[in-house]
C-alpha positions in Angstrom: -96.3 39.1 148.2 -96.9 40.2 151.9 -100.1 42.7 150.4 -101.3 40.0 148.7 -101.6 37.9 151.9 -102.7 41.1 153.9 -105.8 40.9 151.2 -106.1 37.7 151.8 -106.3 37.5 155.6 -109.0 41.0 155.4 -111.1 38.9 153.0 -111.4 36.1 155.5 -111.7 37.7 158.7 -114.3 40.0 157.0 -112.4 43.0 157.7 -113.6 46.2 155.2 -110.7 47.0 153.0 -110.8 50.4 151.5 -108.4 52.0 149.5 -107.0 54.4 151.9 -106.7 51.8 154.5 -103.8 50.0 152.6 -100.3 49.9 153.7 -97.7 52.6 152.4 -93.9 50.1 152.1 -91.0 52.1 152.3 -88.5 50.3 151.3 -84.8 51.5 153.3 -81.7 52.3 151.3 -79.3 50.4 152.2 -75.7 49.5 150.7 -75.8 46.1 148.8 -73.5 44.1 147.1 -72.6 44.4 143.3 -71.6 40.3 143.0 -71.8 37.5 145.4 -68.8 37.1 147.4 -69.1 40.8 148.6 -72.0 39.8 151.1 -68.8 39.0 153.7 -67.7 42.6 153.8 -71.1 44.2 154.6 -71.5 40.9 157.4 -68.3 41.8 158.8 -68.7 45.5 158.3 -71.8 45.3 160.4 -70.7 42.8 162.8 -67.3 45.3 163.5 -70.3 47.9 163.7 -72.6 46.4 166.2 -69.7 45.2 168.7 -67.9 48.1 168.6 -70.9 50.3 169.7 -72.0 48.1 172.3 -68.1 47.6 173.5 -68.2 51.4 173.9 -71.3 52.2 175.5 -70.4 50.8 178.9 
């Protein structure tokens, strides 16, 4: 969807578009949930996470 609007955007500024010029996606691997009410744990996983770390830098 997002290269599609890059296209889009190149074609109407007038900006050249070559083949090599295109963006490379790299997708990060990340742990996700197996059902829907799992979402919670990784919220509050992450939440815990973030808190915790910033709790302990100072």
């Amino acid at each position: 969807m997002f290269s599609n609007a890059l296209k889009a955007y190149k074609l109407i500024s007038g900006i050249k578009a070559g083949p090599s010029r295109e963006p490379t996606w790299v997708y990060p691997k990340c742990p996700q949930q197996p059902g829907d009410w799992e979402c919670g744990y990784y919220v509050m996983l992450y939440m815990h996470t973030i808190i915790q770390r910033t709790y302990f830098r100072y």
